[in-house]
N, C-alpha and C positions, 0 to 999 in steps of 0.2 A: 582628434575624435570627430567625427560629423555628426553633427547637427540633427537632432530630431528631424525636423524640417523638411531639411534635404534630405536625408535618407528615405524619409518615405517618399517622397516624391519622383526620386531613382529607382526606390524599390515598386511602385503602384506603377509608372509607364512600362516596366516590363513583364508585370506578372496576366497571368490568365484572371480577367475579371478587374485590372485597373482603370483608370479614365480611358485608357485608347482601345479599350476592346468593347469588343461587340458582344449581343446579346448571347450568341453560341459560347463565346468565351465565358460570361460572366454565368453560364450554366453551369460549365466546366466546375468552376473554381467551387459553386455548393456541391456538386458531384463528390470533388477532392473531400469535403469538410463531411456528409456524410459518410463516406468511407473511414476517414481518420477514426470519426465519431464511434466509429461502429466496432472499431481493432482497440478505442480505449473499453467502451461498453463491455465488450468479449472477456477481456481482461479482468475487470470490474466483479461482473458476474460468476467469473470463472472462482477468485476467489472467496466470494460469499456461496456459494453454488456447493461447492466441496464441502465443507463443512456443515452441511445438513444432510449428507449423503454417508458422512463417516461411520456412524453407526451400523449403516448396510453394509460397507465395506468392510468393518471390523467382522462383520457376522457371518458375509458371505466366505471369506477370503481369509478366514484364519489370522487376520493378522494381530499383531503384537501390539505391545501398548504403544511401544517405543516406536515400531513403524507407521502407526496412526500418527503421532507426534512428528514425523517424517514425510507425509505425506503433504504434511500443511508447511511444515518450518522447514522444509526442502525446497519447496517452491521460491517462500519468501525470502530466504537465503542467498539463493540464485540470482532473484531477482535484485535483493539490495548490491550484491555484490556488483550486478553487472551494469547497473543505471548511468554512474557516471560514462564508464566504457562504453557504453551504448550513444549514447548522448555524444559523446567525441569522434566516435567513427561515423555517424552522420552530417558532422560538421566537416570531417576530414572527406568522404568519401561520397557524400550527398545524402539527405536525409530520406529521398524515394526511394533508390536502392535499399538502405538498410530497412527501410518503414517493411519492404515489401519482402526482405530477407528474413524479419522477424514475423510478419504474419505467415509467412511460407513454411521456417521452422516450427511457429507454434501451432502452426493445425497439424503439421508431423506428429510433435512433440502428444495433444491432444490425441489423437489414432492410437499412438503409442498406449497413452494412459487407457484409452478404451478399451483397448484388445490386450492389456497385462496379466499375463498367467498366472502372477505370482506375486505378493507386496513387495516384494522386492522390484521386480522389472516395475511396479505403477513407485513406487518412490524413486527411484531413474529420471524414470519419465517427466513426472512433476517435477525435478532439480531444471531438466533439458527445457519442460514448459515455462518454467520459471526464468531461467538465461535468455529465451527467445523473447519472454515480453520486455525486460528489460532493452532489449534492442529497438523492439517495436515503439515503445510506447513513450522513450525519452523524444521520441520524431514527431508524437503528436502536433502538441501542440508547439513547435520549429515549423512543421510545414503549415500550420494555420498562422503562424506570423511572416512567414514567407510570402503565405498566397491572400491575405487583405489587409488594407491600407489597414492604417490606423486609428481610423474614424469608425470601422466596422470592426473594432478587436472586442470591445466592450458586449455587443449582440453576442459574436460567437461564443465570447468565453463564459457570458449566460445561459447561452444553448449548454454549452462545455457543464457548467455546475448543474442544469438540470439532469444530462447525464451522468453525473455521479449518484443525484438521486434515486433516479430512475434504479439503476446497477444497483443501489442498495436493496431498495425494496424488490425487484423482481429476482434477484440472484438465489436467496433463498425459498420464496416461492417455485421457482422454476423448477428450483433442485428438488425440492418435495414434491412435486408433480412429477417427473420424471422416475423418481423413486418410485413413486408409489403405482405410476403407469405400470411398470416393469415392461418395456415396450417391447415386443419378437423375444419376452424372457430373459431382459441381456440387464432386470434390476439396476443398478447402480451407474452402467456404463455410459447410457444415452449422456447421464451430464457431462462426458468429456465429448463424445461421438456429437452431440449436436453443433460445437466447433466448427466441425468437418465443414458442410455446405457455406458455412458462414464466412469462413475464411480463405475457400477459393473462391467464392463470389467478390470476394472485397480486393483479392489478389487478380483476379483479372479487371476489376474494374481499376484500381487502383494504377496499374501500369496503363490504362488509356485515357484518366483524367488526374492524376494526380502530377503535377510539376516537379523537376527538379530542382536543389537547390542545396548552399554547401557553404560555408565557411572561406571567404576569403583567405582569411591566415586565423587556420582553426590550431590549438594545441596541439601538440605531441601527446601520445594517449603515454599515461604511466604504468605498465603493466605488473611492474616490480612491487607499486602500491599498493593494486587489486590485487597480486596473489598476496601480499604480507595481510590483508584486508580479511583476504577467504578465509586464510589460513587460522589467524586469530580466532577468526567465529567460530571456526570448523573445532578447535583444540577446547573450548567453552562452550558449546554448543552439544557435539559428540557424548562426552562423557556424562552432561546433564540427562541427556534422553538416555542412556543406556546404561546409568550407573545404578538406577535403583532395581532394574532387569537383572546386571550381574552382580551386584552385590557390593557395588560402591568397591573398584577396586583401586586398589595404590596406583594405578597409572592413571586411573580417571583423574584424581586430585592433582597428580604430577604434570597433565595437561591442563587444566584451569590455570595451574599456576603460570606453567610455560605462557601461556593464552597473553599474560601481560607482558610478559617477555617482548613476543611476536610485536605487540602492540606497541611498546616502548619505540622497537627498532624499527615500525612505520615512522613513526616522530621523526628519529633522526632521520630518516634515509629522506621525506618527504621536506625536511629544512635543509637538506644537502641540495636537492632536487629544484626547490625553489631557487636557492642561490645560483644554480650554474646554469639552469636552462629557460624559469621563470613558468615550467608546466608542470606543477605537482598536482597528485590524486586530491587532496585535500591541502588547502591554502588556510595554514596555519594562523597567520597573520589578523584572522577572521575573531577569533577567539579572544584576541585580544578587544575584544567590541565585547562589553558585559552585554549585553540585551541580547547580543548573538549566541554568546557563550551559553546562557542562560533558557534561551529556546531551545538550543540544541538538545540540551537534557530534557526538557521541556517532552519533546518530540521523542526521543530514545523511552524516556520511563513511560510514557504516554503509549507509544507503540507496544511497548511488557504488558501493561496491563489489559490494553483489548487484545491480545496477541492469547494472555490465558483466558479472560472473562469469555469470548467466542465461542471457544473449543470446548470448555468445560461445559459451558450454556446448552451447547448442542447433546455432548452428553450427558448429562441428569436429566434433559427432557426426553429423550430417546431409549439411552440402555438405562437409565436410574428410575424415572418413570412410566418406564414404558410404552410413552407415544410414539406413535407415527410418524412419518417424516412430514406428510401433510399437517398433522396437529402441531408440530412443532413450529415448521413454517410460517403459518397462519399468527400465531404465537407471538413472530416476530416484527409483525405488521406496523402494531404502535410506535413499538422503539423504529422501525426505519424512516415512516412520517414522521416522528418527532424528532428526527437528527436534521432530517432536510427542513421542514417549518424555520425549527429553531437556527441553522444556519442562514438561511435565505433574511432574519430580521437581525440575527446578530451584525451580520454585513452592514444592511443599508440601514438601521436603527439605530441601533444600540451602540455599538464598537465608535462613532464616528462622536455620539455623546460620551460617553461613561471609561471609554478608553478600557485599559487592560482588566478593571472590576471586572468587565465582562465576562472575560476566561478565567477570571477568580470563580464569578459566580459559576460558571461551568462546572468547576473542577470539582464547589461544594455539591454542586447538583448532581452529581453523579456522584457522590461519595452520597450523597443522601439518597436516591434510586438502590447503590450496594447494598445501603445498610437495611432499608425497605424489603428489599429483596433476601436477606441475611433469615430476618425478622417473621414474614411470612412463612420460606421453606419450612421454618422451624416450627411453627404453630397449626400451618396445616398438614407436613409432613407430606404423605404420600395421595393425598387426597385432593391435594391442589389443585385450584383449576385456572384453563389461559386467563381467565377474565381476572383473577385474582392478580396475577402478574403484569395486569396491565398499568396498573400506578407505579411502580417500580420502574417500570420500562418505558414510559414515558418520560418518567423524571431523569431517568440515566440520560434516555433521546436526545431530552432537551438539553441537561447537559452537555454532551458531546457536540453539537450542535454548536454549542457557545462557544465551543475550545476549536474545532478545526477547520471552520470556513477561516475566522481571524489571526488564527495564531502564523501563518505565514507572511503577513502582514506587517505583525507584532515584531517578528524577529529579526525580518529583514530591515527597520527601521531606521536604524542607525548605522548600516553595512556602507562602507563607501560606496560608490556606482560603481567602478571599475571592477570589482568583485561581486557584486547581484546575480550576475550570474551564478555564478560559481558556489555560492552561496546557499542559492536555492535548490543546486542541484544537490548540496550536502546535505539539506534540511528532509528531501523524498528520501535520501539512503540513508541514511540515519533511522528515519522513522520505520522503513520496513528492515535493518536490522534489530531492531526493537522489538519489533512481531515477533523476528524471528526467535530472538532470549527469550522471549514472554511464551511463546509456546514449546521452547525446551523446556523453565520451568515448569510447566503442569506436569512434570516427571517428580515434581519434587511436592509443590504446593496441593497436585490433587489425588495423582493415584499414588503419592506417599502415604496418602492416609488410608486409601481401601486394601484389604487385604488379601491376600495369593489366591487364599481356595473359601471361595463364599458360595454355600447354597442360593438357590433361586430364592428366598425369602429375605436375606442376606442383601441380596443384592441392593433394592433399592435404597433402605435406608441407611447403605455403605456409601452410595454415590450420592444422595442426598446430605447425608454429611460432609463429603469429602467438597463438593460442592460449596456449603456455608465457611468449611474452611479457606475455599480458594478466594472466594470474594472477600474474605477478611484480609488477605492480601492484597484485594485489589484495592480496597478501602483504603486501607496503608498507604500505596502506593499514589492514589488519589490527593490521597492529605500531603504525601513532597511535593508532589508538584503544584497544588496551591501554593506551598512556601515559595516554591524555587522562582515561580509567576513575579514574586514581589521584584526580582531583578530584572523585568521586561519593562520597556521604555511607558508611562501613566496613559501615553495614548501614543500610536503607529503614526507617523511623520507621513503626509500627504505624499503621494507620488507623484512625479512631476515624469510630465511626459518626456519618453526615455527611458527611462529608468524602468517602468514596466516591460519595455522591450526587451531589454536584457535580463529581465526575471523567466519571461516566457521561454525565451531560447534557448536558456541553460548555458551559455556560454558566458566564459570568464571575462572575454575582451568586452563587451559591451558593441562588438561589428557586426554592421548590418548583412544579412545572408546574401550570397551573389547568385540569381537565378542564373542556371545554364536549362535548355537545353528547353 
């Protein structure tokens, strides 16, 4: 294995912007790092963007409960499923190419969703937008570990969390201003249509400042894993969004159950996999790490529960309330400053004192934000206003805040080196399969509770209930995973340089990237 040391010092004399280039080169290379920047933002935005737009889309476009449900848990879907594959064909094939395969797909993919005739063709689309970012977006940050030494990773990947920020709060905004524009009358569409410009700009810049770069001896992709992967979701997934539509039928149940089946027989096939060739989807071996074992549920049930609190949130403010897409927006402002505040101190403050309390205290604070939240619906009813919802949604914020800048941290703590990679690529697809269960069930936790044929008077205090119900869920769900926290290491084990290298690139071996070209 080489040496922290050496390897950067191999990797910086060749790259654009190392010690031996020159000032045009070391342009180049922030050129690369705003583009990257700009294809994760897109991504970012794309899925907070959506969901303040659903209401339009439910209204304009006829759609069904279950393909609203599909519009979001399609995306995410696609996307969990295809993160690690993503991730390996960039090691195998060069991470520029596919960086530039995926942004080229998902501004198609985007058009697509723009100009859909039908809920059917935009949940297509959004599955197709969903697979292209997962191509895209495992190359990020690969090609920002590629193109600067590692004395500059620490700046960028600050820049990096100010853009998550940033995506949080404007994604929702944006989408409500565009709603509400209704720009050339086209309502709803602009939030996928504004894509467009953004990502042939980034796609031709992309291909004249961004570097090549690949995987000396990357994996063997496991394709047999991904489809046993989809398929599970697809068999538990399917039948939650469309069971309470048809009527809860005997095959929906007989595919949940199948769903474990599927799933059993990834185990074996991927402890087959492991033994004979040493590239499995998921490196089993991992599991047997309690801290690892531990986040990972950590991350899954964590993922269910904003996966339904989001969707639901959008609707009780929109169809249950009857606000705006702007009012709602606006709405959300607290809670997206108080996830970024609160992450940015849990990082450098707190986590480095107080160890895993932190994401304890997280998990209570947003169980206490739920129940806040539970509490008011209920007392002001229909009369509520944003500013009332603003203590709730700060405290969630903050919450959240505590739990997801560190808990990657957390998990990976006691994972050998050799698998850090690998690791952490299971810890992002994990999490966005989680989304994905968490907003199948809102077929079960929200619109189980409203019913078929509700008068317009009906309505809100339908979705206003159904709403108190679903964050009693989430409440629930808040209180396991404080328990489950107790199995995470009392504080995250310092990272020795190295060892963050192979977290960023997503790869298993822990080899440094071979610039070509």
């Amino acid at each position: 294995m080489t040496s922290s040391t050496e390897s950067s010092a191999t990797e910086t004399s060749d790259l654009p912007g190392g010690p031996a280039a020159g000032s045009a080169a070391d342009r180049r290379r922030w050129f690369a790092l705003a583009i990257v920047m700009t294809a994760a933002f897109m991504d970012l935005v794309d899925v907070t963007i959506v969901n303040i737009a659903i209401p339009s889309i439910q209204r304009n476009e006829h759609a069904t409960f279950s393909q609203i449900q599909w519009i979001t848990a399609g995306y995410a879907l696609a996307f969990a499923a295809g993160l690690i594959t993503g991730g390996r064909l960039g090691d195998i094939h060069g991470r520029k190419r596919l960086f530039l395969l995926g942004i080229a797909g998902f501004t198609v993919a985007s058009a697509l969703c723009g100009f859909a005739v039908n809920p059917e063709m935009l949940v297509a689309s959004r599955i197709l937008q969903g697979a292209m970012a997962a191509m895209m977006v495992p190359q990020v940050l690969s090609i920002v570990h590629a193109t600067f030494p590692a004395h500059e990773r620490g700046k960028v990947f600050g820049l990096f969390g100010a853009i998550v920020g940033l995506g949080a709060v404007s994604g929702p905004l944006l989408g409500a201003l565009l709603t509400e524009w209704n720009l050339f009358g086209l309502e709803w569409r602009p939030i996928f249509l504004i894509n467009l410009p953004v990502g042939v700009v980034a796609l031709i810049l992309g291909r004249r400042f961004i570097s090549e770069s690949k995987a000396p001896r990357a994996l063997k992709l496991d394709l047999v894993g991904v489809a046993l992967v989809t398929l599970g979701l697809l068999m538990l997934l399917y039948p939650l969004t469309r069971g309470r539509e048809l009527g809860w039928p005997l095959w929906g149940y007989l595919s949940m159950a199948g769903s474990a089946v599927v799933f059993a027989a990834l185990v074996a096939y991927e402890r087959r996999k492991a033994a004979r060739d040493g590239s499995p989807l998921v490196e089993l071996s991992l599991f047997k790490v309690k801290s690892f074992a531990a986040g990972i549920a950590v991350q899954t049930v964590f993922g269910i529960a904003l996966g339904i609190f989001f969707l639901v949130w959008t609707l009780y403010m929109q169809v249950g309330l009857g606000w705006t897409a702007l009012r709602a927006g606006l709405t959300g402002v607290p809670f997206s400053i108080a996830v970024s505040a609160a992450a940015g101190m849990s990082v450098q403050l707190l986590v480095p004192r107080f160890g895993r309390k932190v994401l304890q205290a997280g998990a209570l604070l947003m169980t206490l934000g739920v129940l806040l939240y539970i509490w008011e619906s209920d007392r002001y009813g229909m009369d509520i206003a944003p500013w009332q919802m603003a203590l709730p949604l700060v405290v969630m914020g903050a919450g959240m805040g505590f739990i997801v800048a560190p808990l990657t941290d957390a998990v990976l703590s006691d994972v050998p080196r050799e698998h850090a990679g690998s690791a952490s690529g299971l810890i992002n697809t994990v999490q966005q399969m989680g989304n994905a269960l968490g907003l199948g069930l809102v077929s079960v936790v929200f619109f189980g509770e409203i019913g078929d044929r509700l008068t317009a008077d009906q309505v809100g205090p339908a979705f206003a209930n159904a709403f108190q119900h679903a964050l009693g869920w989430v409440a629930a769900v808040l209180v396991l995973i404080f328990l489950v926290m107790f199995a995470l290491p009392r504080k995250p084990a310092q990272h020795v340089e190295g060892v963050e290298d192979e977290v960023v690139t997503g790869e298993a071996d822990s080899k440094q990237p071979e610039l070509v070209g």
